[in-house]
C-alpha positions, 0 to 999 in steps of 0.5 A, a space after each residue: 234648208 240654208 244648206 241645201 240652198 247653199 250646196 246648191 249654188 255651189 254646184 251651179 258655180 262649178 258646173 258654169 266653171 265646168 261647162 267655160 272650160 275647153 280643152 283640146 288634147 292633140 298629138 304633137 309629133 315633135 313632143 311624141 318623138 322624144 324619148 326620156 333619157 335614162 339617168 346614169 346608174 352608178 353603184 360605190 363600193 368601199 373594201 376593208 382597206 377604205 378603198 373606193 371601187 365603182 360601176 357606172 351604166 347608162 345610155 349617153 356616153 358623155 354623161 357616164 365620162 362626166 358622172 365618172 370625171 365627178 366621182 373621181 374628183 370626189 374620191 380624192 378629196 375623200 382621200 386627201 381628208 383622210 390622210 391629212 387626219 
């Protein structure tokens, strides 16, 4: 019984919290219009001589020429590391 009573109070909290909620969903034609911008895909390739190759793709030219400047900059630190040893 004290359950049932229990349970019952409960849902009447939840639908007064239901029922004081309003939300309203409109389209923004300024959010609509933005399209995501697709991530740089690169793709690291090493050969048998410990030589680094890559590709990069993606839609923003600017953000390919940075992914690019970074990866390089990387691959030479790789290099210098390795012939210090």
């Amino acid at each position: 019984m004290k359950r049932s009573l229990f349970f019952l109070f409960f849902l009447l909290i939840l639908a007064g919290a239901a029922s004081g909620l309003q939300t309203e969903f409109r389209k923004d034609r300024a959010v609509s219009g933005v399209i995501p911008e697709k991530p740089v895909r690169m793709e690291l390739k090493r050969d048998a001589r410990g030589r680094y190759s890559w590709s990069i793709q993606g839609t923003n030219v600017s953000r390919i020429i940075r992914a690019d400047i970074r990866l390089r900059s990387y691959v030479d630190r790789l290099e210098k590391r390795e012939k210090a040893k």
